[in-house]
VOTORVO-308095 format. One record per residue (C-alpha): z, y, x; residue number from 1. Coordinates in nm, 4 decimals. Example, Ala and Ser with C-alpha at 12.3 -4.5 7.8 and 13.67 -1.06 7.14 Angstrom:
REM VOTORVO-308095
(site (0.7800 -0.4500 1.2300) 1)
(site (0.7140 -0.1060 1.3670) 2)
This chain:
REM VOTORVO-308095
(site (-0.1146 0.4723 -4.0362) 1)
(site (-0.3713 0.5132 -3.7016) 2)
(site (-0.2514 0.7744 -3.4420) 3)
(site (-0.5212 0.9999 -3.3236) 4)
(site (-0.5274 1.1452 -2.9727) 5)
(site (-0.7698 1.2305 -2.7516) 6)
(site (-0.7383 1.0211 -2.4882) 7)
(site (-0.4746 0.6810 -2.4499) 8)
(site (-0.3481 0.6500 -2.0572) 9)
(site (-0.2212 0.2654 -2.0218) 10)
(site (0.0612 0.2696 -1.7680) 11)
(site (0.2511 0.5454 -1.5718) 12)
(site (0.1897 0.4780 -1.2762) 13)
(site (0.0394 0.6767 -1.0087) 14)
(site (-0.3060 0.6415 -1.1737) 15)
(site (-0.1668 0.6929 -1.5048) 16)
(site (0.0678 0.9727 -1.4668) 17)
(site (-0.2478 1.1818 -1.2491) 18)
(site (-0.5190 1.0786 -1.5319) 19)
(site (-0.2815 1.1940 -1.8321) 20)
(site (-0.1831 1.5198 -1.6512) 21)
(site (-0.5081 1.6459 -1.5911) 22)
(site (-0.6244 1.5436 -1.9502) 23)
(site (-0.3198 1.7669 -2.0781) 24)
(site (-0.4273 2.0316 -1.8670) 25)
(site (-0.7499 2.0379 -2.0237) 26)
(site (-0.5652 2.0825 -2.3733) 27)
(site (-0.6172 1.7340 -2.4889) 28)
(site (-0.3527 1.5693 -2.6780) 29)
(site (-0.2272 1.2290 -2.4407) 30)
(site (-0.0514 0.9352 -2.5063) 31)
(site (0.0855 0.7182 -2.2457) 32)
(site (0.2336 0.3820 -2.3410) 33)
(site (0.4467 0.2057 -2.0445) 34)
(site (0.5948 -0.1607 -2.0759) 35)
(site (0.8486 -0.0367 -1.8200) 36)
(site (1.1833 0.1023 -1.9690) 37)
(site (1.0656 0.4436 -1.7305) 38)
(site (0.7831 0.5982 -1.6032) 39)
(site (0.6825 0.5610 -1.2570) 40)
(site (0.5219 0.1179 -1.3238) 41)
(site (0.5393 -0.1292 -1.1074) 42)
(site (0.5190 0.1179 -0.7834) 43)
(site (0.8768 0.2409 -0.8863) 44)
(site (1.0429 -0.0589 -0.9771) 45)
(site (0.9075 -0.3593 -0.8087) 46)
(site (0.6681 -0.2687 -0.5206) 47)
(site (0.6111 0.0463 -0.2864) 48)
(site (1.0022 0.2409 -0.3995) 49)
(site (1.2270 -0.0926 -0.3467) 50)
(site (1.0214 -0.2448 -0.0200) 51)
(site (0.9716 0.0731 0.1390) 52)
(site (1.3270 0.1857 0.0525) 53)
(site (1.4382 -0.2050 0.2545) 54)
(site (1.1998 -0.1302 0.4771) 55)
(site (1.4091 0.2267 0.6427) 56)
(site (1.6945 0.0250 0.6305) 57)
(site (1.5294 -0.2401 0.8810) 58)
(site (1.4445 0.0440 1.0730) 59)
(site (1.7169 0.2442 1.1058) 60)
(site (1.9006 -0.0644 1.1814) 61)
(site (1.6400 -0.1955 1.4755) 62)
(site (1.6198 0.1932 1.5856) 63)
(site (1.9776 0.2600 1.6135) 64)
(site (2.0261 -0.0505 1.8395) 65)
(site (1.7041 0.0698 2.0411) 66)
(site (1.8047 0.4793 2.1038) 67)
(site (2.1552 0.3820 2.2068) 68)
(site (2.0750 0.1315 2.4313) 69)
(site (2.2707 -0.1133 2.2889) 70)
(site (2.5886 0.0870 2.3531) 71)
(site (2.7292 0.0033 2.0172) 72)
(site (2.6803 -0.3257 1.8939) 73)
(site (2.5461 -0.3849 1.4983) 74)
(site (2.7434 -0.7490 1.4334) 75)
(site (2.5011 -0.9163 1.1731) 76)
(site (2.7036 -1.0739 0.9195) 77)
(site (2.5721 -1.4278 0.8061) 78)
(site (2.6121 -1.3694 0.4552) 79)
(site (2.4818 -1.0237 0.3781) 80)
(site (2.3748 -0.9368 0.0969) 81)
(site (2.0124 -0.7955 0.0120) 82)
(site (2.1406 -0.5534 -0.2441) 83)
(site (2.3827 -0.4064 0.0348) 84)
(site (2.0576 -0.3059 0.2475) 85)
(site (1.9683 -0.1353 -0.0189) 86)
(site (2.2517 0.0643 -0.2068) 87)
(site (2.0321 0.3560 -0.2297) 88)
(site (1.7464 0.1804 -0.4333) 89)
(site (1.9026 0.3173 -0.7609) 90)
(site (1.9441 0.6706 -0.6523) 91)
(site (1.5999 0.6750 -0.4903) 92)
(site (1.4319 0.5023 -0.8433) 93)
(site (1.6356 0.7402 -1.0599) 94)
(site (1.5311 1.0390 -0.9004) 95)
(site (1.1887 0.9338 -0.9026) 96)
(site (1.1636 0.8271 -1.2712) 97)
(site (1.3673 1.1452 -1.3185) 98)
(site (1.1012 1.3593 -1.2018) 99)
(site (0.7910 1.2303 -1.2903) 100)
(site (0.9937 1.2114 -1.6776) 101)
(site (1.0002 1.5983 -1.6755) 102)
(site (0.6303 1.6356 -1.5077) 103)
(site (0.4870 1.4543 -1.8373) 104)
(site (0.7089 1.5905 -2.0516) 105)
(site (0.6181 1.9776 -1.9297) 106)
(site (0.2870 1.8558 -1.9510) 107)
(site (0.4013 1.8063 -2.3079) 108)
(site (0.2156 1.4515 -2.2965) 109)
(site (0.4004 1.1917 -2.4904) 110)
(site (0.5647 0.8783 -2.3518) 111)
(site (0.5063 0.5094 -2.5753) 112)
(site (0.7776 0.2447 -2.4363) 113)
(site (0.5928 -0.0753 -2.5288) 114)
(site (0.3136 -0.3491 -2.5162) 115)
(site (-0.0647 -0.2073 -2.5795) 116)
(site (-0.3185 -0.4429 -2.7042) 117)
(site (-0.6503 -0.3661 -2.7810) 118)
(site (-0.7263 -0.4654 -3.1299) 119)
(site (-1.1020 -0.2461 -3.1592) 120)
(site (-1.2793 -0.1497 -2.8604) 121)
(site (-1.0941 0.2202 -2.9470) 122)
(site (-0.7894 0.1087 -3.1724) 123)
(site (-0.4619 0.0260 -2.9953) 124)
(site (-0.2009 -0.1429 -3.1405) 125)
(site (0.1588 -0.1279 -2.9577) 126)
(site (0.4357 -0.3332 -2.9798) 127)
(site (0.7320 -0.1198 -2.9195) 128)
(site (1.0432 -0.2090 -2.7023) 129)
(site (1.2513 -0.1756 -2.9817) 130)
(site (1.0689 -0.3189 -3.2446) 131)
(site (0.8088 -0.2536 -3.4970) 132)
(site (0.3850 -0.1664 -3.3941) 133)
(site (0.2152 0.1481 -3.4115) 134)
(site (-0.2126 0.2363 -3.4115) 135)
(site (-0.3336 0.4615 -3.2053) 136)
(site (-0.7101 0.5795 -3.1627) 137)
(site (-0.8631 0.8030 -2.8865) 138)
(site (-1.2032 0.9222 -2.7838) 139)
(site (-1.1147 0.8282 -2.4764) 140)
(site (-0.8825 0.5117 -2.3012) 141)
(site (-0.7596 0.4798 -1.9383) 142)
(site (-0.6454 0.1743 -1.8056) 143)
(site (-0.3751 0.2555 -1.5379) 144)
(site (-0.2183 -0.1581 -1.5831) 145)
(site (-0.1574 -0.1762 -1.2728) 146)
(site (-0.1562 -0.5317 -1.0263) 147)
(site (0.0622 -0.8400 -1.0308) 148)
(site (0.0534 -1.1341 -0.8203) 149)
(site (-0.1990 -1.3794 -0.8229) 150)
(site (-0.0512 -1.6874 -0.9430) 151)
(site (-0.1711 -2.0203 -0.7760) 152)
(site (-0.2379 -2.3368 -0.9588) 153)
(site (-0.1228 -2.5629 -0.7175) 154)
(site (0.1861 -2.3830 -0.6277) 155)
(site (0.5446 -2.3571 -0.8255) 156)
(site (0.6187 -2.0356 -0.7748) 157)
(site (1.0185 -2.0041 -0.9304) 158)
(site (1.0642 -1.6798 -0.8529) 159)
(site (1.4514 -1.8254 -0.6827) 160)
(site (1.2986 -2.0581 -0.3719) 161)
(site (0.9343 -1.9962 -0.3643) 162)
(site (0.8896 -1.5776 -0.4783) 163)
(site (0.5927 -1.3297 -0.4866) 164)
(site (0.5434 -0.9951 -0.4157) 165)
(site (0.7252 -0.9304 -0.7421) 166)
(site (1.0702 -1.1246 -0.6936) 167)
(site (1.1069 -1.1114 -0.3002) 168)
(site (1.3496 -0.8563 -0.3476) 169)
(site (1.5329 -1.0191 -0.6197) 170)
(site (1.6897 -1.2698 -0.3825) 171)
(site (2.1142 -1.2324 -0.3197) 172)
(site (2.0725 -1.3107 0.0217) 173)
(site (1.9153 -1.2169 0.3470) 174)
(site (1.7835 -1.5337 0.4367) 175)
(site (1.8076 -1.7238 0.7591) 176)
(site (1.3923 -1.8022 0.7554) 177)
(site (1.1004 -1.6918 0.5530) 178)
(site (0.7831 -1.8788 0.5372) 179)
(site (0.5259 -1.5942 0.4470) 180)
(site (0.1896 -1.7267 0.3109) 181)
(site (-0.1116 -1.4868 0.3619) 182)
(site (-0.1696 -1.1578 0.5961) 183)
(site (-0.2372 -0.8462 0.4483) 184)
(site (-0.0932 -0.5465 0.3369) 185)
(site (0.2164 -0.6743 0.1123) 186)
(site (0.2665 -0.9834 0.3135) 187)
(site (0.2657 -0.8125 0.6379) 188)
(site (0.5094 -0.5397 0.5115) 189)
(site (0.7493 -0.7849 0.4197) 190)
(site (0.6941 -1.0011 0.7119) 191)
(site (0.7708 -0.7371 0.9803) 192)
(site (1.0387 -0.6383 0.7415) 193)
(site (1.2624 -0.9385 0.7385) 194)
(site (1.2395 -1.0489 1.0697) 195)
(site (1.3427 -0.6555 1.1704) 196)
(site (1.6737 -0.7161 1.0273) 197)
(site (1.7022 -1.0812 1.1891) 198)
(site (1.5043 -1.3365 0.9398) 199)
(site (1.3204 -1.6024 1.1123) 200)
(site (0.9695 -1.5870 0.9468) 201)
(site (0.6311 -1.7891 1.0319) 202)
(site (0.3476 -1.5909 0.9089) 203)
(site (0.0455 -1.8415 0.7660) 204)
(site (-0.3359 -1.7489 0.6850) 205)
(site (-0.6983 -1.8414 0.6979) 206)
(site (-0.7900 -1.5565 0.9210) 207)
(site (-0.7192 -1.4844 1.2725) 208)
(site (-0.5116 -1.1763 1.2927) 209)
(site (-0.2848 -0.9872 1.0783) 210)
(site (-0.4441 -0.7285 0.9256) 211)
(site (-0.7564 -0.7877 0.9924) 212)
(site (-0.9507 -0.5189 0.8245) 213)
(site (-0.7651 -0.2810 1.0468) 214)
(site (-0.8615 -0.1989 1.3950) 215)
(site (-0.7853 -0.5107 1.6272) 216)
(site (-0.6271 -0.2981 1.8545) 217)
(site (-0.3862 -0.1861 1.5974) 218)
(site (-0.3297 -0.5722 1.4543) 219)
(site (-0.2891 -0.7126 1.8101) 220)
(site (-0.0099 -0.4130 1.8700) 221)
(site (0.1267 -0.5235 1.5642) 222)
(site (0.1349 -0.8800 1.6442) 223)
(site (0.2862 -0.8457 1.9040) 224)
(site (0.6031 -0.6652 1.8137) 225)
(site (0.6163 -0.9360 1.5265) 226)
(site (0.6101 -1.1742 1.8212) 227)
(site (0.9046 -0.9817 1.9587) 228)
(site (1.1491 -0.9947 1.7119) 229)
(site (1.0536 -1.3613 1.6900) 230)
(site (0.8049 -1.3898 1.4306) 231)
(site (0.5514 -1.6280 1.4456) 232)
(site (0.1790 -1.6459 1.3202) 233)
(site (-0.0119 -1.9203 1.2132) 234)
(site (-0.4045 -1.8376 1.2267) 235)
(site (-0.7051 -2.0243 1.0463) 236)
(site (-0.4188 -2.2563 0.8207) 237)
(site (-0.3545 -2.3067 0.4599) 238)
(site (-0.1161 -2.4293 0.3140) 239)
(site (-0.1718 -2.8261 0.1734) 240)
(site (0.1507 -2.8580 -0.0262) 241)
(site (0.4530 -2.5769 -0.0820) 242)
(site (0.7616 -2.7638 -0.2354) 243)
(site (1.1553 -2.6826 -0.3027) 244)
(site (1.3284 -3.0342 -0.1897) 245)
(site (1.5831 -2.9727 -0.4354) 246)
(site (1.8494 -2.9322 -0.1954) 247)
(site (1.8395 -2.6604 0.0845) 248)
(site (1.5043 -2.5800 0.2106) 249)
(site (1.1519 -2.5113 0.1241) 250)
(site (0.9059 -2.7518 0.2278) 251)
(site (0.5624 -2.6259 0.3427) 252)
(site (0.2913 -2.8535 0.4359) 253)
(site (-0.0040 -2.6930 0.6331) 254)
(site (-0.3883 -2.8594 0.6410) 255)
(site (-0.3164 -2.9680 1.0211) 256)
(site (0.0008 -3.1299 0.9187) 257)
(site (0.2482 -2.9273 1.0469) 258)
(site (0.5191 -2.9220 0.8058) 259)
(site (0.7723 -2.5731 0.8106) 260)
(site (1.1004 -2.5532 0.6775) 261)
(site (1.2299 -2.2983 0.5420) 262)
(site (1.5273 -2.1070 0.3632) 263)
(site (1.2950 -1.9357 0.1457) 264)
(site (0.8933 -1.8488 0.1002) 265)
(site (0.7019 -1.5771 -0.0453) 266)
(site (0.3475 -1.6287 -0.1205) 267)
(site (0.1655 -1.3155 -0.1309) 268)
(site (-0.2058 -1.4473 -0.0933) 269)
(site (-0.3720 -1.1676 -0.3718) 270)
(site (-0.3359 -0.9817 -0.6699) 271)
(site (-0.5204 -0.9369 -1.0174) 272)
(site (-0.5582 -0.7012 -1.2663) 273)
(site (-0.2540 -0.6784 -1.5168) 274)
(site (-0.4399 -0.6915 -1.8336) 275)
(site (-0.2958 -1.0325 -1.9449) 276)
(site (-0.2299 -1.0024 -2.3312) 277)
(site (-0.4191 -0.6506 -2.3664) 278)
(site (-0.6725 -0.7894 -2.5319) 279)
(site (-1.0090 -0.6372 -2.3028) 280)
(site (-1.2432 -0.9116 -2.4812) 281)
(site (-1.1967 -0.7441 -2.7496) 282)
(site (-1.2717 -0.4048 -2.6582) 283)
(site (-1.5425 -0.5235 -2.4848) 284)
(site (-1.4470 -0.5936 -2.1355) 285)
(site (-1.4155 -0.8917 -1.8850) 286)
(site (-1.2198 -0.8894 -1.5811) 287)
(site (-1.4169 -0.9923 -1.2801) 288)
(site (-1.4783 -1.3084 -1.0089) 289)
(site (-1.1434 -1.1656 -0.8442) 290)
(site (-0.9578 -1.0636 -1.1179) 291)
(site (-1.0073 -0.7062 -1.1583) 292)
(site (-1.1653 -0.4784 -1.3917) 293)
(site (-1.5363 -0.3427 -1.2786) 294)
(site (-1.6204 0.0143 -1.3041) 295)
(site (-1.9071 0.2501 -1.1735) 296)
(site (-1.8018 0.5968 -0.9269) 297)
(site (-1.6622 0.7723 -1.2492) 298)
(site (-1.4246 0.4355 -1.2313) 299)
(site (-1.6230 0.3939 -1.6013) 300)
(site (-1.6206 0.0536 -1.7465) 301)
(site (-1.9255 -0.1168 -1.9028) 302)
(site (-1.7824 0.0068 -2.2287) 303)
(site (-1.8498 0.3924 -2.1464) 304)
(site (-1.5175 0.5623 -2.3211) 305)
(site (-1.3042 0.2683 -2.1195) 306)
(site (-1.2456 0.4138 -1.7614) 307)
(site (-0.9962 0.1944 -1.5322) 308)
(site (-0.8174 0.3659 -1.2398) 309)
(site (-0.5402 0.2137 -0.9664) 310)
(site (-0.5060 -0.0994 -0.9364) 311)
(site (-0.6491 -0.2577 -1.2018) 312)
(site (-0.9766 -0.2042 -1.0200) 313)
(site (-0.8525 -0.3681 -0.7187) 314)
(site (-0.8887 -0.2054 -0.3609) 315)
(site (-0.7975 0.0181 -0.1481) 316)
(site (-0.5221 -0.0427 -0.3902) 317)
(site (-0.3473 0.2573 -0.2585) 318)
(site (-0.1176 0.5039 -0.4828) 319)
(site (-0.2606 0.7884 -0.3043) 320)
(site (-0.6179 0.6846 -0.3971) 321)
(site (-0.5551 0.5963 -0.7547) 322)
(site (-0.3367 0.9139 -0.8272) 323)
(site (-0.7188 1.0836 -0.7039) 324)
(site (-0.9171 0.8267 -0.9453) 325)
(site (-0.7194 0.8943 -1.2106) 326)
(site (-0.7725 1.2725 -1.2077) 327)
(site (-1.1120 1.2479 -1.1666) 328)
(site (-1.1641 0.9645 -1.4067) 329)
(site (-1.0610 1.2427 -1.6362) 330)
(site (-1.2313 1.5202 -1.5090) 331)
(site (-1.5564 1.2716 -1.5522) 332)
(site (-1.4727 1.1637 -1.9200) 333)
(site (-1.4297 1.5523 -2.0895) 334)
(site (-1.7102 1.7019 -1.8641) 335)
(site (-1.5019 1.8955 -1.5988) 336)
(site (-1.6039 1.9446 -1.2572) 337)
(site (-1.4108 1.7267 -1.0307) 338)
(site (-1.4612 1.9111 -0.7035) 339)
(site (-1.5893 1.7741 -0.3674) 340)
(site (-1.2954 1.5322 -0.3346) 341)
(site (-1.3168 1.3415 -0.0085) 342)
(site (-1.3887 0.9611 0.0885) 343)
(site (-1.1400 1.0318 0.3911) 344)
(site (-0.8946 0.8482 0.2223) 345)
(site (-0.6144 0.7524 0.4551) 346)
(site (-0.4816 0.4003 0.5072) 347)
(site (-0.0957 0.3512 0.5299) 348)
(site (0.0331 0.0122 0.5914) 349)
(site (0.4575 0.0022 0.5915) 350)
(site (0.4865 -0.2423 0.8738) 351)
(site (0.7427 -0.2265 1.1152) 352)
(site (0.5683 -0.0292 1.3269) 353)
(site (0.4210 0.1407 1.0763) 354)
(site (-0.0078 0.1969 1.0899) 355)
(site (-0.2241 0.4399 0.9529) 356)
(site (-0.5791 0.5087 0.9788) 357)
(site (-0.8339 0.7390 0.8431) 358)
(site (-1.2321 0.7865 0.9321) 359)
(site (-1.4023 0.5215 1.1123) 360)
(site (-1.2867 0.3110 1.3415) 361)
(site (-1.4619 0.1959 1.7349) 362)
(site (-1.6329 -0.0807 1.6104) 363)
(site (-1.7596 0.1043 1.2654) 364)
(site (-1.8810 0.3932 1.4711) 365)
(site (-2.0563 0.1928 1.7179) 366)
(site (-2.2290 0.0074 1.3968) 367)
(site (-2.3348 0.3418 1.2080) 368)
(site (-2.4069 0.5615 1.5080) 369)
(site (-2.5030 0.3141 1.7895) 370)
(site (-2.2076 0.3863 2.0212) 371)
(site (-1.8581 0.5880 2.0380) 372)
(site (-1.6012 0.7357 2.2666) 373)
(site (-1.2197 0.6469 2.2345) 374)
(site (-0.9351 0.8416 2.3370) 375)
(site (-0.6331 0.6364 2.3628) 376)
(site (-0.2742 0.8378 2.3655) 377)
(site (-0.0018 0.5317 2.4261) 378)
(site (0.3502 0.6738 2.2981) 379)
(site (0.5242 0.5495 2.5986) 380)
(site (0.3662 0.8222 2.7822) 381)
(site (0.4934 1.0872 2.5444) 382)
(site (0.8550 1.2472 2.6156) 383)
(site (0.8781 1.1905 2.2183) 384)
(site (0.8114 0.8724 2.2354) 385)
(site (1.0549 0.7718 2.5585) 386)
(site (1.2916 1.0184 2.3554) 387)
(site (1.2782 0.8225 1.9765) 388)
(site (1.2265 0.4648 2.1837) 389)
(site (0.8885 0.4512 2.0193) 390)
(site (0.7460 0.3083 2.3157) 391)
(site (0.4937 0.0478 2.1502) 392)
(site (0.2877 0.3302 1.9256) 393)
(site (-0.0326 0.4493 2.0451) 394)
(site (-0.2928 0.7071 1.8732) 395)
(site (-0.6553 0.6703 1.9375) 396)
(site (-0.9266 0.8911 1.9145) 397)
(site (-1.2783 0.7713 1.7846) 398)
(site (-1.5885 1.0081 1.8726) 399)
(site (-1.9651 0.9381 1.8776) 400)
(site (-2.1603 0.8611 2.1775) 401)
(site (-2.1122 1.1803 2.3507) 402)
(site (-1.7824 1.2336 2.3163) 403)
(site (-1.8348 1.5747 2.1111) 404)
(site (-1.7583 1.5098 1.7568) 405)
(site (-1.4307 1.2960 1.6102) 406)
(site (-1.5338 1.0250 1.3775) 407)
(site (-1.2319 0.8148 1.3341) 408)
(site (-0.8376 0.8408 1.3878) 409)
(site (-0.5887 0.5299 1.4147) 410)
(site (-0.2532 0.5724 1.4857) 411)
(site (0.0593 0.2232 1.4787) 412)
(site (0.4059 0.3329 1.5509) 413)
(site (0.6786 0.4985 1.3822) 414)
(site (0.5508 0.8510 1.1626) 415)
(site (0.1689 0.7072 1.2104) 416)
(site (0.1696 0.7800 0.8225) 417)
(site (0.2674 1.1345 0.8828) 418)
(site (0.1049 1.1895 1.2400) 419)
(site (-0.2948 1.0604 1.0827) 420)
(site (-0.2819 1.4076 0.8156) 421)
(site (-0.3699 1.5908 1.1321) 422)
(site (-0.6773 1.3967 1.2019) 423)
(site (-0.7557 1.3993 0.8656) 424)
(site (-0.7424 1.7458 0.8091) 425)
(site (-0.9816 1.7933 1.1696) 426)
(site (-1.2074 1.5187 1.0096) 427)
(site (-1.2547 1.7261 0.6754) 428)
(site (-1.3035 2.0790 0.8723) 429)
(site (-1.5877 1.8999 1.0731) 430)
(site (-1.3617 1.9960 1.3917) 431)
(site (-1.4821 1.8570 1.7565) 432)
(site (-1.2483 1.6905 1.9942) 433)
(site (-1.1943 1.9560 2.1890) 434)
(site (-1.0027 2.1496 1.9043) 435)
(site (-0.7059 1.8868 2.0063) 436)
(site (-0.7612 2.0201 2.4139) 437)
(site (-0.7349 2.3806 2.3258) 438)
(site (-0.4679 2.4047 2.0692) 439)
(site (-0.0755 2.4596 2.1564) 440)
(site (0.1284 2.1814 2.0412) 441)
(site (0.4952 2.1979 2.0361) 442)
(site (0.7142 1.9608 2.2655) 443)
(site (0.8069 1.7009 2.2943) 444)
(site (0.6381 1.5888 1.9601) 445)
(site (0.4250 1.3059 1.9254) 446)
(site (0.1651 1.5358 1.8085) 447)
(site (0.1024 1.5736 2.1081) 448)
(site (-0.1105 1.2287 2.1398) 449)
(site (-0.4013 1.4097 1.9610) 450)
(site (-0.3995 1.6274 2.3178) 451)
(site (-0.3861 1.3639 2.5039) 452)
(site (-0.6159 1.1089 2.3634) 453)
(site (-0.8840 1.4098 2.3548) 454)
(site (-0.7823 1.4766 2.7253) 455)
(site (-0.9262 1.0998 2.8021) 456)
(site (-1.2226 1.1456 2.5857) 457)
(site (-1.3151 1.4724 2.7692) 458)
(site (-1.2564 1.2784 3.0783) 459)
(site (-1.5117 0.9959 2.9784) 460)
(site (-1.7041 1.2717 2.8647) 461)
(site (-1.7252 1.4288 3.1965) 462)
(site (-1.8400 1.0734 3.3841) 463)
(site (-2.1093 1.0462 3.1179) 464)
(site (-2.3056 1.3804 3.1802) 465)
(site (-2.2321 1.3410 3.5592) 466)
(site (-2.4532 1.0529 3.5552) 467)
């Protein structure tokens, strides 16, 4: 017997949960089917909960050591235990899974544990957790998959020496050294992470910076605290070979011939669509040069009652973002206005320090509009920042030419994923830099670097029309 709903959300994730909610608000009967024992996908279990919940252990560890001034001393022992750095992962899952359990179900949407496949470009057949298939049809399908780590030929990845994104965590111990191959988001998370709580790890990629879609500023700042808990980074390198010698270490040969050694690596060098097994051929789809799924603004596939969202359709590759595609991939499907929406999407990056951006940066400004302004607001000159020992953040300020209206807002240090809402939210009203100069902000904050970086933009502002 075939199912009939109105619309079939693959995965629960951010994407997934947002696109099914907002299709039972519109009184459409939903599905979602989850290969995950919960909802909540791979952003509960295996990425942004569990590395982000390691992640404020590493910091309250490095911060604790830094606000006391070293007046009580954090012995490291040699054998500690990953898990132990993270005792509060199961709470933290649990209550997430818990809640976002009871938002579907008062949604009244209903939750499929099990495998979908595609076996008719709108039939889906699902092979459930505990046995047995079941059809299901729908005018419309969302694909909310998610990402998993792109798997290299030439590399053995065994998930116990050599690990991805996916099993990084799954390691017993905190390892002496870390060989991390590639620089962006995930690998620079983890990176900053374990050498924070005392790892030595060599960072290795083909570009030249960390980071390097971010402001250089911000990647150099970053870099260099790297550099201070004695991290290393290899630019412009690849990796020739990457082999377990069977006995204690991991052997990485680089194109120069440099060889590492190393305790343990984690190659996180890209990620592709999770559609493996689904079956998209046959509903008519074909995942792209990269690995991801293609899709128009409405995130519509070429098969026009297929939408993808999250992930799947590779960056920003953001939950915040995808939660937002998935609504509106809805909204687009059944004909409802989607409102304005915004493309000020902020960035958030969970390095240690942690960087967040939103609007344009210097150099895009200076591209688009043929010059800019920029404020600069170093925490070590805030009391808050003195106060919290958050001495190496800094918030800068990005306005056009005449140093009138804000543009862009990039912040690095500890709360820059908090601090950059207030930009944003100046950025969507259209506000000038001066709103920062004549508003009261309350002390000592570090709130108070949007003051102060506007303060040196005015300044600059005042040398230009002097001239």
């Amino acid at each position: 017997m075939i199912e009939t709903f109105d619309i079939i959300v693959i995965g629960s994730g951010p994407a997934g949960q947002k696109a099914a909610i907002q299709g039972s608000k519109a009184n459409r009967k939903v599905v979602v089917i989850e290969l995950e024992r919960a909802p909540g996908g791979a952003c509960v279990h295996h990425g942004t909960i569990p590395s982000k919940t390691l992640r404020e252990t590493a910091v309250a560890f490095s911060g604790f050591r830094r606000r006391t001034g070293g007046t009580f001393p954090l012995p490291q022992r040699e054998d500690l235990q990953l898990e132990s750095l993270m005792s509060r992962l199961k709470q933290v899952v649990s209550a997430h899974e818990q809640y976002m359990t009871e938002h579907l179900q008062r949604n009244n949407i209903d939750v499929i544990h099990g495998k979908a496949r595609f076996v008719a470009p709108q039939l889906i057949e699902v092979e459930m957790a505990g046995g047995g298939k079941r059809q299901m049809s729908a005018q419309f399908i969302v694909i909310a998959s998610g990402s998993r780590p792109r798997t290299p030929s030439d590399v053995s990845v065994d998930h116990e020496h050599i690990l991805d994104s996916d099993s990084i965590l799954s390691i017993t111990y905190l390892p002496h050294s870390l060989v991390v191959m590639g620089a962006g988001v995930i690998a620079s998370e983890y990176a900053s992470i374990f050498s924070t709580l005392g790892t030595k790890v060599t960072m290795v990629d083909n570009s030249d910076r960390p980071l390097s879609f971010l402001d250089p500023e911000l990647s150099e700042r970053f870099l260099r605290v790297f550099e201070e808990h004695q991290g290393r980074f290899v630019a412009k390198e690849r990796a020739k070979t990457i082999e377990w010698d069977g006995l204690s270490e991991v052997v990485t040969t680089l194109g120069s011939g440099e060889i590492l050694r190393s305790e343990k690596v984690l190659y996180a060098l890209g990620r592709v669509a999770n559609v493996a097994g689904m079956g998209i051929e046959t509903a008519g789809l074909r995942s792209t040069s990269r690995g991801y799924l293609a899709v128009d603004e409405h995130c519509r596939t070429e098969v026009p009652h297929i939408y993808a969202v999250g992930d799947v359709i590779g960056p920003p590759s953001l939950a915040s973002a995808a939660m937002e595609q998935g609504r509106r991939a809805v909204c687009h499907a059944l004909g409802l206005p989607s409102g304005h929406g915004s493309e000020l999407i902020p960035v958030g990056v969970y390095t240690i320090p942690e960087i967040s951006s939103v609007g344009l940066t210097e150099a895009q400004a200076i591209e688009k509009f043929g010059g800019a302004v920029v404020g600069r607001a170093p925490f070590h000159e805030l009391a808050r920042g003195q106060i919290a020992a958050n001495q190496e953040g800094l918030l800068k300020l990005v306005a056009d030419a005449k140093g009138e209206r804000l543009l862009g807002v990039q912040v690095i240090g500890e709360g820059a994923a908090e601090l950059v809402h207030v930009g944003q939210m100046a950025l969507i009203a259209n506000q000038p830099i001066d709103v920062f100069v004549d508003q009261i902000f309350n002390f000592p904050t570090l709130a108070e670097a949007y003051r102060v970086a506007a303060f040196d933009i005015a300044k600059q502002r005042s040398r230009l029309t002097a001239k």
